[in-house]
PyMOL commands that place a pseudoatom at each C-alpha (Angstrom):
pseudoatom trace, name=CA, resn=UNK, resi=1, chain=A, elem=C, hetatm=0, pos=[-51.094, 46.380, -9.877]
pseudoatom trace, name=CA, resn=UNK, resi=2, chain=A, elem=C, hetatm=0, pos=[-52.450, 45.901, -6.391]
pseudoatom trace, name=CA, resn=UNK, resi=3, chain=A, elem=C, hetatm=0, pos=[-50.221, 45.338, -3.420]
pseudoatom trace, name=CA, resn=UNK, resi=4, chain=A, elem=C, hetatm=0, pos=[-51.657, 42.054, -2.886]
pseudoatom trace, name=CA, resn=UNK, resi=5, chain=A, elem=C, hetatm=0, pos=[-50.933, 40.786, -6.040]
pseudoatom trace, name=CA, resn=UNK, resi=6, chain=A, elem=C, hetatm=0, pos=[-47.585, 42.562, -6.106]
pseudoatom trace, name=CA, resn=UNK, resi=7, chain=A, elem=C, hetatm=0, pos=[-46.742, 40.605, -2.817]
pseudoatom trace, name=CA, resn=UNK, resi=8, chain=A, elem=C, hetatm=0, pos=[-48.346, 37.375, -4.047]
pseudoatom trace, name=CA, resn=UNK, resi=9, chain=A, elem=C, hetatm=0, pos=[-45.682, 37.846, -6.830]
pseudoatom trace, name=CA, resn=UNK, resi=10, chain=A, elem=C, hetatm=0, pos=[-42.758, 38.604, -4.647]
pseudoatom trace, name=CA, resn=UNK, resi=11, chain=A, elem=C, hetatm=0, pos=[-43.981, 35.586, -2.463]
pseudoatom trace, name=CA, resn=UNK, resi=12, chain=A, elem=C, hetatm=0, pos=[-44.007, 33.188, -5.645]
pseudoatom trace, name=CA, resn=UNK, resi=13, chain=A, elem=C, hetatm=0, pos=[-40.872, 34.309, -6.720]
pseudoatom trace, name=CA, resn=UNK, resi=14, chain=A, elem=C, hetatm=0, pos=[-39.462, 34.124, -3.576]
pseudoatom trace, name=CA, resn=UNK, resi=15, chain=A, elem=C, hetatm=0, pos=[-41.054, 30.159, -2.970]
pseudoatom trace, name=CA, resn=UNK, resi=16, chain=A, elem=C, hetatm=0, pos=[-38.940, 29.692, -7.086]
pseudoatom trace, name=CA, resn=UNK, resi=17, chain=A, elem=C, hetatm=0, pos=[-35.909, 30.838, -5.676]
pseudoatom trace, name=CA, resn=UNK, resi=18, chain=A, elem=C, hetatm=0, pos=[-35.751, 28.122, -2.793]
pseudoatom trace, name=CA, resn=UNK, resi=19, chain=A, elem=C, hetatm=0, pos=[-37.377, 25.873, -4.919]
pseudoatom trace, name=CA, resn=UNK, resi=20, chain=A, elem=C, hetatm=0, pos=[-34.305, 26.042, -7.156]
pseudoatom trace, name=CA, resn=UNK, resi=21, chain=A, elem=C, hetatm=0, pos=[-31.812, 26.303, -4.664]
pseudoatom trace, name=CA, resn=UNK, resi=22, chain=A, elem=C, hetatm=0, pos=[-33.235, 22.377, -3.250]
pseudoatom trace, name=CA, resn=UNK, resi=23, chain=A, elem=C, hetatm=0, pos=[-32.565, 21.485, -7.163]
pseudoatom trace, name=CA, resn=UNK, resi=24, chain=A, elem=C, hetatm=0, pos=[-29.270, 22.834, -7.409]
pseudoatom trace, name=CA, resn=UNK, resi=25, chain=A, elem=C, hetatm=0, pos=[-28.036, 21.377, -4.281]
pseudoatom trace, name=CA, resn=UNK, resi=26, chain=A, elem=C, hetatm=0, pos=[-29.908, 17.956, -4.919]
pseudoatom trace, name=CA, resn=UNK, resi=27, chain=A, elem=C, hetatm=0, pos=[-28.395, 17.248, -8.442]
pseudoatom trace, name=CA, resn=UNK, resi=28, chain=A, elem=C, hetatm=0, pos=[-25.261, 18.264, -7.093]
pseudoatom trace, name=CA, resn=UNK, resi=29, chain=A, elem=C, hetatm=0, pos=[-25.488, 15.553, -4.654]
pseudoatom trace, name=CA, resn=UNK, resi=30, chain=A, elem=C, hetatm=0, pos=[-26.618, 13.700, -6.981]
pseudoatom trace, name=CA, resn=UNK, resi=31, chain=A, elem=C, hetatm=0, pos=[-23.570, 13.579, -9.209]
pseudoatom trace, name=CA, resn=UNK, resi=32, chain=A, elem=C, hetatm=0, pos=[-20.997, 13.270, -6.103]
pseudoatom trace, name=CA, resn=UNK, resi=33, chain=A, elem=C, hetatm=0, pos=[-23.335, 10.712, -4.723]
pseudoatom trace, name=CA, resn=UNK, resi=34, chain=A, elem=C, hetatm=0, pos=[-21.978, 9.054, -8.458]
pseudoatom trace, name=CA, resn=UNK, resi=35, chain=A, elem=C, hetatm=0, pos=[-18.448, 10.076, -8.266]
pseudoatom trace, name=CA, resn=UNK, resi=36, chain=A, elem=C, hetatm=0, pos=[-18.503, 8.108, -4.707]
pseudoatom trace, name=CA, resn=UNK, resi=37, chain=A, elem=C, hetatm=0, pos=[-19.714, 4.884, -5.988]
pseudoatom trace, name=CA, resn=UNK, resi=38, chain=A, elem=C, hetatm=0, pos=[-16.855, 5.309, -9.344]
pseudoatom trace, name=CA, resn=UNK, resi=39, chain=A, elem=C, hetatm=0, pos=[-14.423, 5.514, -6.772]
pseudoatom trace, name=CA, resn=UNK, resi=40, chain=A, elem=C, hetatm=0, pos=[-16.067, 2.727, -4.454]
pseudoatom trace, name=CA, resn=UNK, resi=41, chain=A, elem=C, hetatm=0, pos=[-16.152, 0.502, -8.031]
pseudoatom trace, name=CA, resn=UNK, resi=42, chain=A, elem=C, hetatm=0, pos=[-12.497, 1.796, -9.056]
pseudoatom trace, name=CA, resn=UNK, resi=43, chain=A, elem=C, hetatm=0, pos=[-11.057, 0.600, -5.572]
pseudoatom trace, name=CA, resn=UNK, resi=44, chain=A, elem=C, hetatm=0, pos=[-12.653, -2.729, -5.865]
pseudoatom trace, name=CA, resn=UNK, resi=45, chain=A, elem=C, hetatm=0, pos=[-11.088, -3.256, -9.414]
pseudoatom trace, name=CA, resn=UNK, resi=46, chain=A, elem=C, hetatm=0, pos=[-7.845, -2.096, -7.888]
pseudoatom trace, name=CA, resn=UNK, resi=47, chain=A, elem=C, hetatm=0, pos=[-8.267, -4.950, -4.777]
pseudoatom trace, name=CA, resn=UNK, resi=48, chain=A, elem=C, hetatm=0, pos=[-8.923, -7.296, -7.543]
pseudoatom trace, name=CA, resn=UNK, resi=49, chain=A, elem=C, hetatm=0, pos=[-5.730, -6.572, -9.662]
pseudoatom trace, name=CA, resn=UNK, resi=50, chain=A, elem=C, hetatm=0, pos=[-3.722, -6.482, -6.080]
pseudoatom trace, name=CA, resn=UNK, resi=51, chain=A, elem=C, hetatm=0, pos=[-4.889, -10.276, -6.394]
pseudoatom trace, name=CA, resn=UNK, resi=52, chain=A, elem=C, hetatm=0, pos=[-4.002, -10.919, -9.491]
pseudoatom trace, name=CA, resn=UNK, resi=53, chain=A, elem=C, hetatm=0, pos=[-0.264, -9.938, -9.227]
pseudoatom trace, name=CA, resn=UNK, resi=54, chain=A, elem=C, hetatm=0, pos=[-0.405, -12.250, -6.097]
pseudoatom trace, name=CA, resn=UNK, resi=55, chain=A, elem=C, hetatm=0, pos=[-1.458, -15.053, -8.413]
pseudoatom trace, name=CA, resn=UNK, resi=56, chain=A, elem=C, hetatm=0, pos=[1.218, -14.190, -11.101]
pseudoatom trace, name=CA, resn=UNK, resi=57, chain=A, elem=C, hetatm=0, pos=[3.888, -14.888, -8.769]
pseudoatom trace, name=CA, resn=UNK, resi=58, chain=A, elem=C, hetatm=0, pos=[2.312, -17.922, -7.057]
pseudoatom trace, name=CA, resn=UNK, resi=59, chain=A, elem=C, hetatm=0, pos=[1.552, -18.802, -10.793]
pseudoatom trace, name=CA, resn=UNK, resi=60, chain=A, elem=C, hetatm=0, pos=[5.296, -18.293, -11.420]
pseudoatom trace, name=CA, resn=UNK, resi=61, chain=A, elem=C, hetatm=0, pos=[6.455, -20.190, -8.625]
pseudoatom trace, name=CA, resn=UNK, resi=62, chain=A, elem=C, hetatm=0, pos=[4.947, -23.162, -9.245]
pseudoatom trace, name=CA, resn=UNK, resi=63, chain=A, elem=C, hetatm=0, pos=[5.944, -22.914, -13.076]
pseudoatom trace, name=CA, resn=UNK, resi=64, chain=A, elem=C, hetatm=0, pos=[9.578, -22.493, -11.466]
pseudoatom trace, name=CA, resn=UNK, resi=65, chain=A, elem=C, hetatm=0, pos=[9.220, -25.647, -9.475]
pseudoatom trace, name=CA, resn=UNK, resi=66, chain=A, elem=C, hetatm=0, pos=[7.977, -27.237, -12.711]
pseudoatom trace, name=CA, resn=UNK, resi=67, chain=A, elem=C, hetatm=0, pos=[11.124, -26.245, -14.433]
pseudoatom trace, name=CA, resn=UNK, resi=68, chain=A, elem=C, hetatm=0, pos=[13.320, -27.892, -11.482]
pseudoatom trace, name=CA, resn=UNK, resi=69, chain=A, elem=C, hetatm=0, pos=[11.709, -30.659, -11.464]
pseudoatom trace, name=CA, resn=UNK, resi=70, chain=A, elem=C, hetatm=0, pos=[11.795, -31.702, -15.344]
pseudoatom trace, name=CA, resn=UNK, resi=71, chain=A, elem=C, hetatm=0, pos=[15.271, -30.374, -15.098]
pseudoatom trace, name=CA, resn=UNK, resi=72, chain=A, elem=C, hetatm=0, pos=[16.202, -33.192, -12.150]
pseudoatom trace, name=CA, resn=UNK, resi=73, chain=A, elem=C, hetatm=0, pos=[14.326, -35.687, -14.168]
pseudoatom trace, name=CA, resn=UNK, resi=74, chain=A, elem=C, hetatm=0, pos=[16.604, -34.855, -17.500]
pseudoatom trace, name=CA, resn=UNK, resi=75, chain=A, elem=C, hetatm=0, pos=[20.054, -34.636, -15.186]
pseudoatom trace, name=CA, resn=UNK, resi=76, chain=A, elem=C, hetatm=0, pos=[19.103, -38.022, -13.052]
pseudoatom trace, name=CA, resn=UNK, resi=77, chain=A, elem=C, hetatm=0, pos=[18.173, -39.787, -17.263]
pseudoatom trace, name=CA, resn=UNK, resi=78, chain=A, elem=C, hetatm=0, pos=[21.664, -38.399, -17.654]
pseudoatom trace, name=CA, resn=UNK, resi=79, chain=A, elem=C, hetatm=0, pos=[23.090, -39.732, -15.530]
pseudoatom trace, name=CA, resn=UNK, resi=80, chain=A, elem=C, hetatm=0, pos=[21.836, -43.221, -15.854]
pseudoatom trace, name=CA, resn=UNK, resi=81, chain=A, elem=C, hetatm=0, pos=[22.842, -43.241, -19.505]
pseudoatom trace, name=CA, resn=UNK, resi=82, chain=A, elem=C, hetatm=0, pos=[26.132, -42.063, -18.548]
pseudoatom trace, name=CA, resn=UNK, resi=83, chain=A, elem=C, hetatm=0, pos=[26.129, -45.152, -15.702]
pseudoatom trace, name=CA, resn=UNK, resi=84, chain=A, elem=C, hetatm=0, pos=[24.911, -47.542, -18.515]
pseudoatom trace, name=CA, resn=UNK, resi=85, chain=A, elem=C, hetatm=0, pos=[27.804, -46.533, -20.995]
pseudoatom trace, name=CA, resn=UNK, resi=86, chain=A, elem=C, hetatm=0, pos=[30.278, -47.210, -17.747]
pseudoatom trace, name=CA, resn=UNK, resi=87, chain=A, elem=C, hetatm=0, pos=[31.359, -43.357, -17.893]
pseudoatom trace, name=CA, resn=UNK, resi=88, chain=A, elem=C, hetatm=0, pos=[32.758, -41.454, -14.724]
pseudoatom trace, name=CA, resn=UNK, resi=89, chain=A, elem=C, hetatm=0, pos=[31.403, -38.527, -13.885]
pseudoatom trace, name=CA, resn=UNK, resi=90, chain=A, elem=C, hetatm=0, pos=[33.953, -36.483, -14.657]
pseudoatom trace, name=CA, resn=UNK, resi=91, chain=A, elem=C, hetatm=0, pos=[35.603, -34.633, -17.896]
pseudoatom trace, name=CA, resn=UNK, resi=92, chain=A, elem=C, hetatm=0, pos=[32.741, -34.398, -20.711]
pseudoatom trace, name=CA, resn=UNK, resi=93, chain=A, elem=C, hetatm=0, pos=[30.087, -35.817, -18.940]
pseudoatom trace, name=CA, resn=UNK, resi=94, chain=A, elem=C, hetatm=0, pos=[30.773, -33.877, -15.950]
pseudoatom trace, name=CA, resn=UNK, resi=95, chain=A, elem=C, hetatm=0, pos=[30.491, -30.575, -18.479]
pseudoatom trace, name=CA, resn=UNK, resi=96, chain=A, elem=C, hetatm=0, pos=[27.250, -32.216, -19.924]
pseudoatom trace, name=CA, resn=UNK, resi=97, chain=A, elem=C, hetatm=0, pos=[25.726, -32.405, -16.214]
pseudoatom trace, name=CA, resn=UNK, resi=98, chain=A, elem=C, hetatm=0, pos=[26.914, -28.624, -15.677]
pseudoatom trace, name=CA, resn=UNK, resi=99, chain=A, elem=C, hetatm=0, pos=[25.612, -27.577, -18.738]
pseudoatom trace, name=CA, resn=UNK, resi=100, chain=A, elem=C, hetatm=0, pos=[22.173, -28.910, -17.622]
pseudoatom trace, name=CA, resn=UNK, resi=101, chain=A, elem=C, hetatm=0, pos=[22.433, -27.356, -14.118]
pseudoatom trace, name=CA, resn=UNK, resi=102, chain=A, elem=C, hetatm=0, pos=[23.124, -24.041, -16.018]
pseudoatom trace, name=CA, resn=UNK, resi=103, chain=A, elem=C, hetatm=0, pos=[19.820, -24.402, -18.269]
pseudoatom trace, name=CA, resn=UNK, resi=104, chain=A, elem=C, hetatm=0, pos=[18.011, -25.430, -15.708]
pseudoatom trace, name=CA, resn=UNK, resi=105, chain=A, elem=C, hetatm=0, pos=[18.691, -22.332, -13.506]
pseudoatom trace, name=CA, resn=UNK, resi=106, chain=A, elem=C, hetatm=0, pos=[18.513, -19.887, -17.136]
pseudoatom trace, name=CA, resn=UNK, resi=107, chain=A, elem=C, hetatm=0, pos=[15.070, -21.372, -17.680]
pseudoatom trace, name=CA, resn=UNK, resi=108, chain=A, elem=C, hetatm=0, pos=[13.675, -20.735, -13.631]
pseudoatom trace, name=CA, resn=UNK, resi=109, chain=A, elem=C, hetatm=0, pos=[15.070, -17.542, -13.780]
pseudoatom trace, name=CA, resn=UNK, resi=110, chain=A, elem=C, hetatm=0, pos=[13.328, -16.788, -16.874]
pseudoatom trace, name=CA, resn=UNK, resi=111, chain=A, elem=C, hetatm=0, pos=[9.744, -17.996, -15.599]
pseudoatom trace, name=CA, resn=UNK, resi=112, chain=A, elem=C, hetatm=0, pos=[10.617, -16.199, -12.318]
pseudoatom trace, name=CA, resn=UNK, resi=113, chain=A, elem=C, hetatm=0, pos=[11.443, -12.880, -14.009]
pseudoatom trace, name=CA, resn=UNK, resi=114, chain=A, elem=C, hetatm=0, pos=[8.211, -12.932, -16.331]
pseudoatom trace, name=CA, resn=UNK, resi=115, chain=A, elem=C, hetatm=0, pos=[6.425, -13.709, -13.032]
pseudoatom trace, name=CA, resn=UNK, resi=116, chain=A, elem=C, hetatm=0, pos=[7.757, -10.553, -11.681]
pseudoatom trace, name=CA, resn=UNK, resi=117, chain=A, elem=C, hetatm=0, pos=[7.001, -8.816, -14.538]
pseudoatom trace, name=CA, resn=UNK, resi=118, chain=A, elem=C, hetatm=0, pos=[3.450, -10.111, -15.033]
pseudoatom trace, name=CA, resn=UNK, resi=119, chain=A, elem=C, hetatm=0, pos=[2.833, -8.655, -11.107]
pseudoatom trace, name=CA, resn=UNK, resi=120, chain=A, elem=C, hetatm=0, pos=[4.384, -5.139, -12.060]
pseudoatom trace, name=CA, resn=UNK, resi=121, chain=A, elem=C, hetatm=0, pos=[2.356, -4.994, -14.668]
pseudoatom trace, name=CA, resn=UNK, resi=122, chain=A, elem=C, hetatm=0, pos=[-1.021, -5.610, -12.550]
pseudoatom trace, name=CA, resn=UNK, resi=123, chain=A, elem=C, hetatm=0, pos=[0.939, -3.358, -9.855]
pseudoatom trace, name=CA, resn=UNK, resi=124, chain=A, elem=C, hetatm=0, pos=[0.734, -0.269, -12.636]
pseudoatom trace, name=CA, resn=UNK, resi=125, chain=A, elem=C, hetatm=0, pos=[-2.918, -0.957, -13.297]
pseudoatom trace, name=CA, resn=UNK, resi=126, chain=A, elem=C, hetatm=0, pos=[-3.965, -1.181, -9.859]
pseudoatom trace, name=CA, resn=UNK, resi=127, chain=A, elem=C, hetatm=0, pos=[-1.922, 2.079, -9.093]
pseudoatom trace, name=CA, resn=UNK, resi=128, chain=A, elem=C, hetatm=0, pos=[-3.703, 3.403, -11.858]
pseudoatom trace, name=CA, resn=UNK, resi=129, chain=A, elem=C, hetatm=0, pos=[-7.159, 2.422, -10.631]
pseudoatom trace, name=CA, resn=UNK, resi=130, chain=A, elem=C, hetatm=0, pos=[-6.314, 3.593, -7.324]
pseudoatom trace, name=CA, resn=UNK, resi=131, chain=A, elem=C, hetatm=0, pos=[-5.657, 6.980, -8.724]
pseudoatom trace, name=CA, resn=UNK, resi=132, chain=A, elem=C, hetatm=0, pos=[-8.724, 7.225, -11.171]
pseudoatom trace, name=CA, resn=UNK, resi=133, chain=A, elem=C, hetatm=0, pos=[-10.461, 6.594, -7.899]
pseudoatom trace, name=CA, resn=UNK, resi=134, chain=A, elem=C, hetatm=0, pos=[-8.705, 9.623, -6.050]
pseudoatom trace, name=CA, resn=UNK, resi=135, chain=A, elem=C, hetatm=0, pos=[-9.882, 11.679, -9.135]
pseudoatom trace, name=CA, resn=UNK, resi=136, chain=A, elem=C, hetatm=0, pos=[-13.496, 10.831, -8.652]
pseudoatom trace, name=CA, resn=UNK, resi=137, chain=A, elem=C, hetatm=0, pos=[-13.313, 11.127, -5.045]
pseudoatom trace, name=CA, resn=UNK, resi=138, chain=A, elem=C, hetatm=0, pos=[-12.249, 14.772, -5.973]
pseudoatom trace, name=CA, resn=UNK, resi=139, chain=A, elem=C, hetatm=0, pos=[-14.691, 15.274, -8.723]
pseudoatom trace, name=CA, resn=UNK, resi=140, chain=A, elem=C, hetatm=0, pos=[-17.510, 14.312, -5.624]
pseudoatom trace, name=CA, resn=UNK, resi=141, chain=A, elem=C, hetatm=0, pos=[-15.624, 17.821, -3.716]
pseudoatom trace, name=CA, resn=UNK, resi=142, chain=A, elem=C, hetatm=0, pos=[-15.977, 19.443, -6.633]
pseudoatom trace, name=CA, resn=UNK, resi=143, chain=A, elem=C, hetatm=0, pos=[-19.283, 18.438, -7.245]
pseudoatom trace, name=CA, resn=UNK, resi=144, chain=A, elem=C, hetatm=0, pos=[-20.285, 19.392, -3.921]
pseudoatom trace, name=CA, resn=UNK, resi=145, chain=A, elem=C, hetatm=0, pos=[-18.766, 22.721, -3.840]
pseudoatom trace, name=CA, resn=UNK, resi=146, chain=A, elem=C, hetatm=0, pos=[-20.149, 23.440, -7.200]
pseudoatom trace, name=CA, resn=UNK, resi=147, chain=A, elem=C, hetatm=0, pos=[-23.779, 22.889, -5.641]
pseudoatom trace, name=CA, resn=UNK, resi=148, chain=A, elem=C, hetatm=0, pos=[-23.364, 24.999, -2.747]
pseudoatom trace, name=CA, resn=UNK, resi=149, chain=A, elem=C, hetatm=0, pos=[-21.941, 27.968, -5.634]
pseudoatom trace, name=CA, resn=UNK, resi=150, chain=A, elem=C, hetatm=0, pos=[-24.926, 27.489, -7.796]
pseudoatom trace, name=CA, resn=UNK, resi=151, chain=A, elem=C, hetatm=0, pos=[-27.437, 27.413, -4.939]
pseudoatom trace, name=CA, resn=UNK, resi=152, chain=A, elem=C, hetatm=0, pos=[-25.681, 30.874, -3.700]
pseudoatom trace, name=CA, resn=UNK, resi=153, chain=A, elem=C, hetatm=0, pos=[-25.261, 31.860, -6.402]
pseudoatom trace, name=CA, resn=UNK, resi=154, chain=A, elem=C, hetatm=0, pos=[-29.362, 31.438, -7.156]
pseudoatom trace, name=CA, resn=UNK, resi=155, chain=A, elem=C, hetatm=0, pos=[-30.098, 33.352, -3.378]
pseudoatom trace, name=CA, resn=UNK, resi=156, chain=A, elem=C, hetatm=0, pos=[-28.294, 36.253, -4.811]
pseudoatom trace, name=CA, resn=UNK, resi=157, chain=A, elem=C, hetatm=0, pos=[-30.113, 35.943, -8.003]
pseudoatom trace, name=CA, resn=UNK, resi=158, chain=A, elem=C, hetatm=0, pos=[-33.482, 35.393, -6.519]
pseudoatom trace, name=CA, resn=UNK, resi=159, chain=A, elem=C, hetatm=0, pos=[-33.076, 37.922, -4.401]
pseudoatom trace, name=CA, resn=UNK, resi=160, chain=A, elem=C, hetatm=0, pos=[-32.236, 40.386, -6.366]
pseudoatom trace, name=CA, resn=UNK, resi=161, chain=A, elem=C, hetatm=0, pos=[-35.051, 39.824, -8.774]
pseudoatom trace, name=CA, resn=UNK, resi=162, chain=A, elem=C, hetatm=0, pos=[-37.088, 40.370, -5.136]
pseudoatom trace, name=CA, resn=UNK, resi=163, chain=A, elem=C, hetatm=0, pos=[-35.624, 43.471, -4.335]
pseudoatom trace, name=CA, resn=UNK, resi=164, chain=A, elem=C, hetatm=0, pos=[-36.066, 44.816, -7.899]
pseudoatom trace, name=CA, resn=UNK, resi=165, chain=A, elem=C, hetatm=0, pos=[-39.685, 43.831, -7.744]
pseudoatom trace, name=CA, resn=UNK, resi=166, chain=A, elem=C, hetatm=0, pos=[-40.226, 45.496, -4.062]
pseudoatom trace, name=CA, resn=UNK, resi=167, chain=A, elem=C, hetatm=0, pos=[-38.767, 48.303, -5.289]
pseudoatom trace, name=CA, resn=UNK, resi=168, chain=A, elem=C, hetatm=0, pos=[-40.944, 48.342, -8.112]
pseudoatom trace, name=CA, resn=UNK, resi=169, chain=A, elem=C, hetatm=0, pos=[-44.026, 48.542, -6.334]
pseudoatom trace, name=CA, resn=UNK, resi=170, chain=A, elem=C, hetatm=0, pos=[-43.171, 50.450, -3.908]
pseudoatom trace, name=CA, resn=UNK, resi=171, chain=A, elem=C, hetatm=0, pos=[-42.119, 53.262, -6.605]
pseudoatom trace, name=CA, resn=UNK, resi=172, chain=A, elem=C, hetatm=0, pos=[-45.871, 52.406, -8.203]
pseudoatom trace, name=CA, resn=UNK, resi=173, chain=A, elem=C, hetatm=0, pos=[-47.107, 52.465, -4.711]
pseudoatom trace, name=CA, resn=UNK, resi=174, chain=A, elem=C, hetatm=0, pos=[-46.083, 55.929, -4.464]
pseudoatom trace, name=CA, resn=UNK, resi=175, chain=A, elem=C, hetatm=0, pos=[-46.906, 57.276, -7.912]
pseudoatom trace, name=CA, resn=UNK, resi=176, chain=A, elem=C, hetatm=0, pos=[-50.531, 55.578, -7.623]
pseudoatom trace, name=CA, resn=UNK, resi=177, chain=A, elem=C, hetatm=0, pos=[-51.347, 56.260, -4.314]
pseudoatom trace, name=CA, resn=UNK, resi=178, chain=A, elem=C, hetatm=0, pos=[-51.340, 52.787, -3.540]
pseudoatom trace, name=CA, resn=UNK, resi=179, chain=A, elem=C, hetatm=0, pos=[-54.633, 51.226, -4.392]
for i in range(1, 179): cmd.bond("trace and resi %d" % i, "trace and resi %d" % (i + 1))
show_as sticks, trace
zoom trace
């Protein structure tokens, strides 16, 4: 083997090295570039479930106010028939009117609390999302640090494999008489 063609070969191997170093570091960027946009897509989803525990509870508000106001229309068609059969409103029909008053408040509370619970709900899932999206943003680190590794990791490598081949000719160099 000629020295040219023994540095031709160091110079190819050399140009490889680099070569895969760029690829290394490139599909490393490539997958946090990826990990980045999960997050990005994760937070969004999150932003979107923040809105839909806003709606539960305006959902469950106006359901409450629903409730109230079928309950006044029951108590006031109480009343009148109570007025029309020349009752006071006292004793039984008082209790009557109370017992309403008490379902009426059993039933708001009820659509109130499954309002409530219908926004905790969404609150876990966005909590979740928001933490999937943490874990990607991490995974894009990792990704990141895992390039620069394997690039470094492939300098060493490469040039190595160099070194072993310089020192290859050189010893052939100096056996042949270097022609």
């Amino acid at each position: 083997m000629c020295v040219a063609d023994g540095a031709l070969g160091i110079g190819l191997q050399v140009a490889g090295t680099v070569a895969q170093m760029r690829a290394v570091k490139s599909q490393a960027e490539a997958q946090a570039r990826a990990k980045e946009y999960e997050a990005q897509m994760l937070e969004r989803n999150a932003q979107m479930v923040d809105r839909q525990a806003t709606d539960a509870v305006e959902r469950g508000a106006v359901e409450e106010g629903k409730v109230r106001k079928y309950g006044a229309d029951v108590k006031a068609a109480q009343r009148a028939a109570i007025g029309a059969n020349g009752l006071l409103a006292s004793g039984s029909a008082l209790d009557i009117l109370a017992g309403t008053n008490e379902e009426i408040e059993l039933d708001a509370a009820t659509v109130r609390a499954n309002a409530q619970r219908e926004r905790w709900g969404f609150d876990v899932q966005a909590g979740d999302l928001r933490n999937q999206a943490k874990l990607a943003r991490y995974g894009a680190q990792s990704a990141r640090a895992a390039g620069s590794w394997g690039a470094m990791t492939t300098l060493i490598g490469g040039a190595t494999s160099v070194a072993n081949k310089w020192y290859e000719m050189k010893k052939a160099g100096a056996k042949g008489g270097g022609g």
